[in-house]
N, C-alpha and C positions, 0 to 999 in steps of 0.2 A: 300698672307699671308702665314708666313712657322710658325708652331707651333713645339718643343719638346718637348716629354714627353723620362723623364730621367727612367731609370729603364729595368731590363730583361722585355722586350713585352710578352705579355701573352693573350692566346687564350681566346674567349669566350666561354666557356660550355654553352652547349645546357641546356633549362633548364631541371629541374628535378619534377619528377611526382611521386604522394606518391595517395594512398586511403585511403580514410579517411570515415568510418562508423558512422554513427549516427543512430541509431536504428535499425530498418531491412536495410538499404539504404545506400548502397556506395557512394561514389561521387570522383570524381578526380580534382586534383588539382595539382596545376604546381607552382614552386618555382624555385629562385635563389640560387646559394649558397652566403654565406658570403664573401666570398674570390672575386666572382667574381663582385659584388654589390659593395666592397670597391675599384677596382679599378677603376671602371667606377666611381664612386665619387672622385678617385685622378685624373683621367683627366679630367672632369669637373672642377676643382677648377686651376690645374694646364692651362687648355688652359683660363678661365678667368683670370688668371693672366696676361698671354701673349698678351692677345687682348684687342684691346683699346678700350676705353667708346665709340667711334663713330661709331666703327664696327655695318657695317647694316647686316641682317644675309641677307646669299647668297641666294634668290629665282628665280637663272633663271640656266641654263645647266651650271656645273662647273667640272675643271678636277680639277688630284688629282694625288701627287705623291707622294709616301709613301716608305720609307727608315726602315729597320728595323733591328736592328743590335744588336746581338749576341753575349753574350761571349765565348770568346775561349775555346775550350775542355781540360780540366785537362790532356787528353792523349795526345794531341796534341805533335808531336814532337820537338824539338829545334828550326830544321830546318823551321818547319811550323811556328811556333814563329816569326821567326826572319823574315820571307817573310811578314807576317803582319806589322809589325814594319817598315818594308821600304817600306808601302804603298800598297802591293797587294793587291787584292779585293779577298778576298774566300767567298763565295758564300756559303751559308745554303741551303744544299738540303733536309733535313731531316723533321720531323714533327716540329711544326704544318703548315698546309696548310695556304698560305695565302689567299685566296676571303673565305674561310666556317669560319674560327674561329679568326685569326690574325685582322683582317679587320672589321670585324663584329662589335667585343669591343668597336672600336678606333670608329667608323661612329656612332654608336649608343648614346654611352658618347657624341658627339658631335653634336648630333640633337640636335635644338635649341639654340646651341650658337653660331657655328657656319654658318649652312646654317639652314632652314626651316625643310626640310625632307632630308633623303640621297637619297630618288629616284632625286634630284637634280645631285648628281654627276653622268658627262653620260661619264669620259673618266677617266680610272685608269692606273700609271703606278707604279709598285712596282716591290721592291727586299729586299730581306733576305741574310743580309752576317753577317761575325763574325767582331768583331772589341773591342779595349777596354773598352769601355764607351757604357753600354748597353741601348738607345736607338731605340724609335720611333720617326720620322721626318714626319711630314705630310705639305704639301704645297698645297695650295687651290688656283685655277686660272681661272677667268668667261671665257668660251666658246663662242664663237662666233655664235649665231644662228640667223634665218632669221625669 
């Protein structure tokens, strides 16, 4: 099953911790922000769009290959331009990391639509390049286990 989600990919933030006092007594508490809450609900709605009413979610070892693609940099030269345009693959070395934050978003959003838990997925392959249309591609495929 291959799913995309259209838009610049964007990391998961860790979340956030505030104290919060009520009489003599602190207490800690941990939050989302809004920003990152809204797009785990745009891929949620976006991969049930994509997936069909039959889909059983995945409960046994499943791989996973995950395409994540960039828009080109405003500084970017002509020449860089135009090696895109005839197909070269440039490759995102920069932030964000993929397995702590890229990754995270996309498997979490997709607990329980797609597979059961993400401890299901036990084989990942991923890349981060630039390209025009800034997508995520994720492709889901059962493992072979004994």
């Amino acid at each position: 099953m291959k799913l995309v989600f259209f838009g610049e990919p964007t990391p998961k933030q860790s979340a956030r911790f505030r104290a919060v006092k009520k009489g003599k007594k602190t207490t800690v508490s941990s939050y989302q922000t809004e920003s990152v809450k809204d797009r785990e609900k745009s891929i949620i709605l976006d991969a049930k769009s994509q997936i069909s009413n039959s889909h059983i979610l995945y409960d046994k070892a499943i791989g996973v290959k995950v395409l994540f693609v960039f828009k080109p940099l405003k500084s970017w030269s002509d020449k860089k331009i135009k090696l895109l345009e005839s197909g070269y693959t440039i490759y995102k070395e920069t932030k964000p990391d993929l397995p702590d934050n890229l990754m995270k978003g996309v498997f979490d959003a997709l607990e329980g639509v797609v597979f059961t838990n993400d401890s299901r997925v036990a084989k990942v392959e991923s890349e981060k390049i630039y390209g025009f249309q800034p997508r995520t591609e994720v492709e889901f495929y059962e493992l072979q286990t004994y």
